[in-house]
Each structure stands twice: as C-alpha cells, then as structure tokens.
C-alpha positions in Angstrom: -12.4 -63.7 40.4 -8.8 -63.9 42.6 -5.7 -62.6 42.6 -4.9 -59.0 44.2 -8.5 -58.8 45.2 -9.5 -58.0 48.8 -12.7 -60.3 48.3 -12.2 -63.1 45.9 -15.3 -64.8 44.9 -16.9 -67.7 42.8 -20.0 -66.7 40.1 -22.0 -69.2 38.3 -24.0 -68.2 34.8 -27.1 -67.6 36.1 -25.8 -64.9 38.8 -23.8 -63.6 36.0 -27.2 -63.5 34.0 -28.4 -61.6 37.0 -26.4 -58.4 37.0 -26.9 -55.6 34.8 -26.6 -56.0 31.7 -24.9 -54.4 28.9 -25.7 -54.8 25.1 -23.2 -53.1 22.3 -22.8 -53.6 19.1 -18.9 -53.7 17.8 -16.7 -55.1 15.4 -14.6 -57.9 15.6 -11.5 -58.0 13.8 -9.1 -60.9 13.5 -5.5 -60.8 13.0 -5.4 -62.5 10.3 -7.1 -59.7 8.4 -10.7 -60.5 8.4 -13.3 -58.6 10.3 -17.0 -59.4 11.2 -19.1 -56.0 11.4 -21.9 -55.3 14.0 -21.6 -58.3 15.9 -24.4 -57.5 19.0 -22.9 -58.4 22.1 -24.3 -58.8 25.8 -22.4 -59.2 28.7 -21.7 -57.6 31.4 -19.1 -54.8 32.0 -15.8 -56.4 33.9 -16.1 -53.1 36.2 -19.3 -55.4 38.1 -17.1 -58.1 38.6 -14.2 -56.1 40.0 -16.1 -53.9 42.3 -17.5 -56.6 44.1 -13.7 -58.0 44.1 -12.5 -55.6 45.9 -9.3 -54.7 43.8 -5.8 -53.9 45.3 -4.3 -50.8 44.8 -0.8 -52.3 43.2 -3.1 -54.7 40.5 -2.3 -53.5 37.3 -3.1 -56.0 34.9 -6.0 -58.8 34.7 -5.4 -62.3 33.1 -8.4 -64.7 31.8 -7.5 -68.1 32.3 -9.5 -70.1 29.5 -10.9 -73.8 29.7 -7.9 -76.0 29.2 -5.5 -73.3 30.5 -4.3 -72.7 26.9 -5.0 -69.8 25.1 -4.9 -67.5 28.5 -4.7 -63.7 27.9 -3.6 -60.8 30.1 -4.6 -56.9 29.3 -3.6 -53.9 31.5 -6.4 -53.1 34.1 -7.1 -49.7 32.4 -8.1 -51.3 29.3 -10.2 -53.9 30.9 -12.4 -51.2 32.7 -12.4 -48.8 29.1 -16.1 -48.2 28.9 -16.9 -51.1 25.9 -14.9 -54.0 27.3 -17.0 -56.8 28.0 -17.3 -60.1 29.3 -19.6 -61.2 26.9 -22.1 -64.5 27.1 -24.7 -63.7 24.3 -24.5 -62.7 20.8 -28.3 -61.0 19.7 -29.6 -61.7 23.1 -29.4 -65.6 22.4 -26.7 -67.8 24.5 -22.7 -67.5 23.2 -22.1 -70.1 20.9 -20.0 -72.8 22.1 -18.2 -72.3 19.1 -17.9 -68.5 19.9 -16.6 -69.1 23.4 -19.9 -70.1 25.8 -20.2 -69.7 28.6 -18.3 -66.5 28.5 -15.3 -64.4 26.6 -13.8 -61.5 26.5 -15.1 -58.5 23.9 -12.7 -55.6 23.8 -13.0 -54.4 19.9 -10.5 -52.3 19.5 -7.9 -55.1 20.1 -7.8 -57.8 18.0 -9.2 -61.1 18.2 -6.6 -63.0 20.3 -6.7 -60.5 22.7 -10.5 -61.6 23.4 -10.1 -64.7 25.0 -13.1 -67.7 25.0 -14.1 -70.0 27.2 -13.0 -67.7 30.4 -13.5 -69.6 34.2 -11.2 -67.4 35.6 -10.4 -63.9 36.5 -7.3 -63.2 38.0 -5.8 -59.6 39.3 -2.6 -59.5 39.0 0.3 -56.9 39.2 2.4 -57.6 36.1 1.7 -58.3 32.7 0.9 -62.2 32.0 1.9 -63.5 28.0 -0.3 -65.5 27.0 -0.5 -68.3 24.5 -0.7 -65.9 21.1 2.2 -63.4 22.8 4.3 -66.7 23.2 3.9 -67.5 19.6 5.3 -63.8 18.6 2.0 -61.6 18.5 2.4 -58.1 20.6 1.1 -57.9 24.1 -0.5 -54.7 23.5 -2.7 -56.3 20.1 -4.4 -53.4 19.0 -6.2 -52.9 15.6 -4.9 -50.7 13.4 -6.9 -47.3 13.5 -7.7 -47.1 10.2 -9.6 -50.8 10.4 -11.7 -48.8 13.3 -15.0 -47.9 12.2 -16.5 -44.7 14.7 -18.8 -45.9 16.9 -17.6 -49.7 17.0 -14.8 -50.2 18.9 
C-alpha cells in the first residue's frame, strides 16, 4: 500500500488472513450481461488497509495494480471505503481461486465486473483518477450496474 499515504507499507497473505475479517454475500455481474447470484465472499474491508496507511488528505482515488501490470483499475476513494467493498481472498471460506483472482481482488458489486480487478499486489493512493486497461478499451470509468440488474441486499 503506497502512494499519498503517510505510512506506506508491505502485507503478505497470512497477515492479511490475520485482520478482521469480513464475509458478504453479493452478486457479481459482468458486462457482458451475465451475472453470478450469491457468490460468498471473505476479505477484508479496504478501510483496514488504509487506516494503517495513513491516507493524505488530497488522495481521492485508489488504483490496484494487478500481476502483470495489465488489467489495473482505479475507483474514487469514496467508493472504495462504501461499506461492501472488499478486497476479497476467499470465496465460501475456502482460498480464491487462482482462476477467480488468488491471492486477492477486488469485490465491489454494485460495479461491474471489470471494475473488480484480480490478481491485486498493489495498492496505490493517488489523487486523480487512473484508466485502466477496460477504460482504455472504451468501457466508462465510473462502471456501474444498472439499478434494475441490483437485487436489495446484494450489492
């Protein structure tokens, strides 16, 4: 965790494993127009992370630099600290699927998939937006899921 932090730090997965944890249970929705229903995360909420970072003042945004550096993503701070955003590392208490993005991703449901990165190393703080690879390609920055694809409760 780096960027406009006043205490940047390194975390391995068993620290991570460490803190407290948070299970939800939340759609996932792909733009593409599928949807998978109920998926039970755990994770830990991003707020953990960036308390201990310290976080300056002018940060506004927070990017997730993936393994390869290629399918990066950027939200807006506020909507990485919304209650159900998650950095996830398990689905049904069992170990992320490497396949699903081990050893961690990004859950926020009410945005769609692409806006949920996998395979996350990095957190950076930063104080501008950051498009990443599915906003290059012509998907909006803000991604998010059509209300009436939202079930209550789930997102």
């Amino acid at each position: 965790v780096d960027g406009l932090v006043n205490c940047p730090f390194t975390i391995n997965f068993a620290d991570l494993l460490g803190m407290t944890r948070q299970d939800q249970v939340t759609d996932f929705h792909c733009v593409e127009g599928w949807s998978v229903l109920d998926v039970p995360w755990n994770g830990v909420h991003l707020s953990q992370l960036l308390g201990q970072a310290r976080v300056w003042d002018k940060a506004t945004h927070i990017t997730f630099h993936t393994v390869g550096d290629t399918y990066n993503e950027s939200l807006p701070l506020d909507v990485a600290l919304e209650p159900r955003t998650l950095l996830a590392y398990g689905i049904g208490c069992g170990t992320l699927p490497l396949a699903h993005g081990f050893p961690v991703r990004v859950v926020v449901a009410r945005k769609w998939g692409y806006k949920n990165p996998k395979y996350v190393y990095r957190i950076e703080l930063t104080d501008q937006p950051v498009a990443g690879f599915w906003v290059k390609a012509g998907y909006p920055y803000a991604g998010d899921v059509p209300a009436d694809k939202l079930r209550p409760g789930k997102y």
